[in-house]
N, C-alpha and C positions, 0 to 999 in steps of 0.2 A: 504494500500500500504506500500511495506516495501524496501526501496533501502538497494542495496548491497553496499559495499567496492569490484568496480571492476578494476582487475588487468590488465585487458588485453590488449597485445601489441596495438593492432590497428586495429580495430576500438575499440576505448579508450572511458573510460567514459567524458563525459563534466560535466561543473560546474552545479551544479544544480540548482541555479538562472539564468543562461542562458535557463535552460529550463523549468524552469516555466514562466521567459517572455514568451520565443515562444509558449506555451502552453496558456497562456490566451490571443497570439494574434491569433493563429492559424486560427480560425475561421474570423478574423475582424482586416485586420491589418491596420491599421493608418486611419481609419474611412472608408475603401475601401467598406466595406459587404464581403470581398473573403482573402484567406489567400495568404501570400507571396509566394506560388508556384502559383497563379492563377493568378499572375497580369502582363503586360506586361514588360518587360526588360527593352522593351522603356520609359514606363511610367513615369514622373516626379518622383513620389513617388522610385522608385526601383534606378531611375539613380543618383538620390539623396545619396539614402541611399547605394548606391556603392562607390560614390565619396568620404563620410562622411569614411566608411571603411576602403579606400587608405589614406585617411591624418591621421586617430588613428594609422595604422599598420606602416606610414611611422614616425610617432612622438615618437610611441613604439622604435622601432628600430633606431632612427636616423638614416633613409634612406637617405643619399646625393645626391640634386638635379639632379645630372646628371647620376641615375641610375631610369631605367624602374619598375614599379611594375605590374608584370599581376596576373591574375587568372585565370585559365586555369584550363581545365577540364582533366580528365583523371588520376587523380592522380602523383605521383613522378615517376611512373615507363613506363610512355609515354615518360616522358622527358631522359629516357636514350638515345631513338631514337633520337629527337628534338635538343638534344645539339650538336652533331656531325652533325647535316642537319643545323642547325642554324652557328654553329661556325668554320666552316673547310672546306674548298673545297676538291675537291676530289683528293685520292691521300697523303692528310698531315696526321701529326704524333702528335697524343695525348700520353699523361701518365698517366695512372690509377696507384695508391695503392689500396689494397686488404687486407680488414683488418675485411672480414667476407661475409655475404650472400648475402646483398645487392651490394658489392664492385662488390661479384662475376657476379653477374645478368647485374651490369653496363656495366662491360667489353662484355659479350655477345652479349650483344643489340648493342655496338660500334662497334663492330667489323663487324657487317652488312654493314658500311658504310665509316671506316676510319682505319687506321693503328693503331692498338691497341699498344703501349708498357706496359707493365705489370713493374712498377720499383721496384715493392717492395709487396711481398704478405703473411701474417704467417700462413697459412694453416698450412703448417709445425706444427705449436705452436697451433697450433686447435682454432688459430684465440682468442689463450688466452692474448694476446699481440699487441703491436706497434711495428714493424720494426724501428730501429731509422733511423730518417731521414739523417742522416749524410750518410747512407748505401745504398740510395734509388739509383736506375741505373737509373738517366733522360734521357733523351732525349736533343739533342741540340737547335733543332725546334721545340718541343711541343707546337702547337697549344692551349692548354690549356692541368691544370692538375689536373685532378680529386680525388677525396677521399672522404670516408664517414665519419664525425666525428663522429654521433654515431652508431653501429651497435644493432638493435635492437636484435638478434635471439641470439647473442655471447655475449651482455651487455661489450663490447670494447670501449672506447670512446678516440681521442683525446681532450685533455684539452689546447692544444696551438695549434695555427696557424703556421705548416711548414713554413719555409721562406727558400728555399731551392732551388731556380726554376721564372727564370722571366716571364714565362707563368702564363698568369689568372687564378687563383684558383677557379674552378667550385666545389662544394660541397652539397650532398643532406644534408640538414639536416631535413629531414623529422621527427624526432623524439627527436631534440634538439630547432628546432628553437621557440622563444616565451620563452624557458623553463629561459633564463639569456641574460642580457646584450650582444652583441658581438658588433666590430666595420666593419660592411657593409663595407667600403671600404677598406679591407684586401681584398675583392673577387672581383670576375668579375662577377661570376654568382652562387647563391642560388636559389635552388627550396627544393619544401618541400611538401610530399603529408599532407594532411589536418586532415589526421584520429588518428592524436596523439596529438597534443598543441592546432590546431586551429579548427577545427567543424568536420563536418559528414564525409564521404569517396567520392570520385569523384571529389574530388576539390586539384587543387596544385598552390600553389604558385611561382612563380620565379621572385626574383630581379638581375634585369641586368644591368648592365656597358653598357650607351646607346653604346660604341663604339663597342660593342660588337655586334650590331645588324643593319640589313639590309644587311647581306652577306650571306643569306639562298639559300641553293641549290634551283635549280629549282625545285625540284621533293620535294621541302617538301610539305606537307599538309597545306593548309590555318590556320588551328586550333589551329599549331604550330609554324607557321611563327610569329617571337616577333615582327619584326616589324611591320608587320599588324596586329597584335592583342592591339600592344599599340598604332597603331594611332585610333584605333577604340574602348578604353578604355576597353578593352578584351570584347569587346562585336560584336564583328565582324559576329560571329553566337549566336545565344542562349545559353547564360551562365548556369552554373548548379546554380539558384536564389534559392534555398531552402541552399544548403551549405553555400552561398555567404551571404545568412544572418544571417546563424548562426557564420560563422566567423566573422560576423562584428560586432555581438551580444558578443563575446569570446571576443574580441580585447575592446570593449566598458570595459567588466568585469576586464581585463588584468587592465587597468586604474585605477579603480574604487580602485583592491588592493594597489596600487599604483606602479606601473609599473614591468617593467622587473628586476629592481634590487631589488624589494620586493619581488617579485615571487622567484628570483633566488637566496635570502637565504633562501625560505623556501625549496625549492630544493634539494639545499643542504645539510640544517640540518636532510629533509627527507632520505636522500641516506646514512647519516652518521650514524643514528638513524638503519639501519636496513644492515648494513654491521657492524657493534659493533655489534648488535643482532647475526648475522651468526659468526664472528669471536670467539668470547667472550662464545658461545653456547658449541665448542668440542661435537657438534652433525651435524651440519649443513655445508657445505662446499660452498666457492664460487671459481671457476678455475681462475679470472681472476687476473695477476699481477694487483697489488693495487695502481701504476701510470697511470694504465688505466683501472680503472673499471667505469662504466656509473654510472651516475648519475639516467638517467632514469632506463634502464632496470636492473637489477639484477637478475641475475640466482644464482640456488643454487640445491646442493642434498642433501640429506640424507644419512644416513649409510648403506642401500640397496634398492634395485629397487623394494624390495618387499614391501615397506612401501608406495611409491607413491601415490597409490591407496586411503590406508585409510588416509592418509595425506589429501588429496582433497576433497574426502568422509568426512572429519571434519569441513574442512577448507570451503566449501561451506553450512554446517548446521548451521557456526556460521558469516557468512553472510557474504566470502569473497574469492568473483570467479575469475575464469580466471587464476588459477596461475600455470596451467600445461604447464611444460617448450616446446620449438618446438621441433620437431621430430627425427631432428639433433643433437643436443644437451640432451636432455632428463633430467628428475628432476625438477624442478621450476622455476619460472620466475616469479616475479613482476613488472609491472610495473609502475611507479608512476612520471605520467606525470603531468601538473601542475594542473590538475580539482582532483588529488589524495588530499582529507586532507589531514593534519599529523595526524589525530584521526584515518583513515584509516592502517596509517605505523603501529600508535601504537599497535592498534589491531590483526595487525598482528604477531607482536615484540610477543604480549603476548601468542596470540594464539602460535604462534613456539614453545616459551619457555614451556607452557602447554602440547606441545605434546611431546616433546623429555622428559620430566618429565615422562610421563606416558607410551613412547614407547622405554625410552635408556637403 
């Protein structure tokens, strides 16, 4: 068996002691005879090992007591629907920024259900940039205001918390959360789908400002109604239990490096290690202004589109996949979420420099 250095957006590689536990429990988990998809939800052992879950994630994070943590199924991109059915009666007035693909997708899904204002969007800039928030067009009564801090597809990131707007800051961070420290009570509401920092796909996260919840339209769906899903410890229907434990298996691991602020210098000296690589190169290019480049994602080109090819054609013989950029964008992408070594960036660092040596 030979593991690769995989780059890719999402579904991301995990730690790979997380998955050699699950791997030697698969068959026989906690002396059951049956593995952790085969056991009941109910079960002492699983409702256990959920609770255990919520108090690492909520200890990671400095979660404060009077915010909900669910687990909810569907990924981040159910919860575009869910937050407007959850947070708005019909009729009111939310605020999106748009600050790349995901931003865009959010406002779609909202607009099914609630008065969309768009404040601020850089299409324009090819979503190479941040709008500065001084510029942003609110709303008076915005219900809540949404934004994505990092944009995976555009490698965009905010690096600070708008303070612009006394509406609850709703935020996917589906590809930042776990990666560093942040302060939860800046927001009202985080979600996060699962397939980038914390385990498999189908699983999302949302931590909620309890006052935030029990004001769900009628017509929303039980599965995403917060308040019945955290009086019933997100277990109200059948959880997705195979995600649920490898998140809580991630979040154990998260610990063990010694938390979010360990994690989230090596984060960063990864993201600096391989934008010096692109800059420093005068072969490689990355679009994005350099006060808002992600941390996680990094895009990059080359000097022509005809090279992509064998670029990838190399770059998967020498044991490091997934780096074809999205379709929109086009050229490379890395991504290096926290299951990335640094041994992973460096090899990459080398391998770049290797080929524009022999292709510039």
């Amino acid at each position: 068996m030979k593991r690769v250095f995989n780059f890719s957006p999402g579904p991301a590689m995990l730690p790979e002691p997380v998955l050699r536990r699950a791997q030697a429990e698969l068959l026989d988990w906690k002396g059951s005879g049956m593995s952790v998809m085969e056991v009941s939800h109910r079960g002492t052992d699983f409702v256990e090992f959920a609770a255990k879950s919520e108090r690492d994630l909520r200890e990671l994070l400095n979660v404060p007591a009077n915010y909900k943590v669910l687990f909810l199924q569907g990924g981040a991109t159910l919860q575009f629907a869910a937050i407007p059915l959850n947070l708005t009666a019909p009729g009111a007035v939310v605020d999106y920024v748009v600050t790349g693909n995901w931003g865009e997708k959010a406002v779609q899904e909202a607009e099914r259900y609630v008065k969309v204002n768009v404040a601020a969007n850089s299409k324009a800039t090819k979503f190479t940039t941040i709008p500065d928030p001084s510029t942003w067009k609110l709303s008076t009564n915005a219900a809540y205001l949404h934004y994505t801090p990092n944009e995976t597809v555009f490698g965009v990131e905010f690096h600070t918390v708008p303070t612009v707007s006394d509406a609850p800051l709703v935020v996917d961070m589906s590809s930042t959360l776990l990666s560093r420290p942040i302060d939860v009570s800046r927001f009202g509401l985080i979600y996060a789908g699962a397939q980038k920092n914390i385990g498999p796909a189908g699983l999302a996260l949302v931590i909620v400002r309890e006052d935030l919840i029990g004001h769900a339209r009628r017509e929303t769906p039980g599965v995403v109604d917060y308040k019945l899903m955290a009086e019933n410890d997100s277990m109200w229907n059948t959880p997705s239990t195979l995600s649920w434990y490898f998140a809580g298996l991630v979040f154990e691991w998260l610990k063990e490096q010694g938390g979010l602020t360990a994690i989230g210098k090596v984060n960063e000296r990864k993201a600096k290690k391989l934008y010096a690589a692109i800059d420093g190169s005068g072969y490689y290019k990355n679009p994005v202004e350099k006060p808002h480049r992600s941390w996680m994602n990094v895009p990059f080109t080359l000097p022509s589109e005809d090279l992509d090819k064998p670029f990838l054609t190399a770059a998967k013989s020498a044991g490091l996949t997934n780096l074809k950029g999205h379709r929109v964008v086009g050229g490379m992408r890395a991504s290096i979420y926290n299951a990335m070594p640094e041994a992973g960036v460096d090899a990459l660092v080398e391998f770049m420099a290797d080929f524009a040596k022999r292709h510039g």
